[in-house]
C-alpha positions as CSV (number, residue, x, y, z in Angstrom):
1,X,0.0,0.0,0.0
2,X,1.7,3.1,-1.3
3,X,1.9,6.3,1.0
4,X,1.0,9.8,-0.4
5,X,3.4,11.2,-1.9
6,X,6.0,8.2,-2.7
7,X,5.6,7.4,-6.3
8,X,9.5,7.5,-6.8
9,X,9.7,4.8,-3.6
10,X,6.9,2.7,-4.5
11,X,8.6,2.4,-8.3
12,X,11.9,1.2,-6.6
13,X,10.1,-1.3,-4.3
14,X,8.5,-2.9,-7.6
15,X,11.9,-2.6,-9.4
16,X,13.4,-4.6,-6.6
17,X,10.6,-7.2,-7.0
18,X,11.6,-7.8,-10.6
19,X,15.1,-7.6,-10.4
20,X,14.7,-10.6,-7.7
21,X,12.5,-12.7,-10.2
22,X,14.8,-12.4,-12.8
23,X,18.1,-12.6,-10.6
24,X,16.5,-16.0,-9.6
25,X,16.0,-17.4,-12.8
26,X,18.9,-16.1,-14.1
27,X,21.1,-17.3,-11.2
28,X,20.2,-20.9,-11.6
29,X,22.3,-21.8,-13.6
30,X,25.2,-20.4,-11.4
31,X,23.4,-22.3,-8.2
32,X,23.0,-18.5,-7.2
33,X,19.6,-18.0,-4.6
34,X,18.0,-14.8,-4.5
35,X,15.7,-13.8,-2.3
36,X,14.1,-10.4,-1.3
37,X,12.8,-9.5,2.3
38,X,10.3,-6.6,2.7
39,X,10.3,-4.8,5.7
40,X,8.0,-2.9,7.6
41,X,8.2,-0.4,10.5
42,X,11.7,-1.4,11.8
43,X,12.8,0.5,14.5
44,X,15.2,2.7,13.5
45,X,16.1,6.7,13.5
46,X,14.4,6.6,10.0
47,X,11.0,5.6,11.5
48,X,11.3,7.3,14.8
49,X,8.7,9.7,13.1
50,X,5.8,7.3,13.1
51,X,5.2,7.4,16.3
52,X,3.9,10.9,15.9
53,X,1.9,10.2,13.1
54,X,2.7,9.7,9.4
55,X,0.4,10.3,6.4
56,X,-2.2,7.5,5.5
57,X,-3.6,6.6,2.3
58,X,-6.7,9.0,3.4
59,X,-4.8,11.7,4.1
60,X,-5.1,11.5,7.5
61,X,-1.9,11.1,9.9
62,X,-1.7,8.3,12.3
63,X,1.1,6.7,14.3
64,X,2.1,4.0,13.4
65,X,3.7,0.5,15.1
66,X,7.4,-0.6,14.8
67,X,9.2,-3.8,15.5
68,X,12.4,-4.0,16.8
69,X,15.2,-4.1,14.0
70,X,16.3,-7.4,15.3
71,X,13.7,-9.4,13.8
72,X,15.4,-8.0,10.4
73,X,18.2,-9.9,11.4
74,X,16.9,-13.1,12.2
75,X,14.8,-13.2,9.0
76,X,18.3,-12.6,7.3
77,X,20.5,-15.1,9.3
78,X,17.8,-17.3,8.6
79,X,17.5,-16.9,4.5
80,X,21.1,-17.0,4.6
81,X,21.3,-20.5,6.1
82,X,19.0,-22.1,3.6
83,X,20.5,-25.1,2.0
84,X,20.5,-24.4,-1.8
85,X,18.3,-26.8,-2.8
86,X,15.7,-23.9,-1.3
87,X,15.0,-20.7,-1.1
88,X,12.8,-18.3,0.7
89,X,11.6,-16.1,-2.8
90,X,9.6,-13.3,-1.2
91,X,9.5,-12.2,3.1
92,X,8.0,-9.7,4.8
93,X,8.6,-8.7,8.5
94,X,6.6,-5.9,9.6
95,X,5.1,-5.1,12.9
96,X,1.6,-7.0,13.8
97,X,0.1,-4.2,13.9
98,X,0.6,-2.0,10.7
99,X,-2.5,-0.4,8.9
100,X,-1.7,-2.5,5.8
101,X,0.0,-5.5,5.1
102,X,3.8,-5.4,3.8
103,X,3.5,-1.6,4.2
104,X,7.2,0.4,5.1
């Protein structure tokens, strides 16, 4: 779910998406894995904002939850230590309680 006012970040977070679908296919041959993880709200300086409010899709403002940035961590240790024979395509972490789904 876009935010007002993002076009130029929304088109890089659908770039991403495609450049990780082809990266994959094209990888195989290699025995290369790519994965993407989305995340949402992480606790960091550069969401420290949210908790004041932050515009919605509506145009209203409304804080909004963050996880701690830890659980961005675990979800890469744990991509990283896939076997090769799999692969975790597409993650999102995100705090439970975001507005929208996938949303950072």
């Amino acid at each position: 779910m876009p935010r007002p006012n993002s076009a130029p970040y929304t088109a890089t977070k659908h770039a991403i998406t495609g450049l990780t679908k082809s990266t994959s296919l094209d990888g195989r041959k290699y025995n290369i894995a790519c994965g993407q993880i989305d995340i949402g709200n992480a606790a960091t300086p550069m969401t420290a904002r949210m908790a004041d409010g932050v515009p919605q899709a509506d145009g209203r403002m409304q804080p909004e939850p963050t996880m701690d940035v830890d659980n961005v961590a675990k979800a890469v240790v744990y991509m990283a230590n896939m076997d090769l024979a799999a692969n975790v395509q597409f993650m999102t972490v995100m705090a439970t309680q975001m507005p929208f789904i996938g949303r950072g």
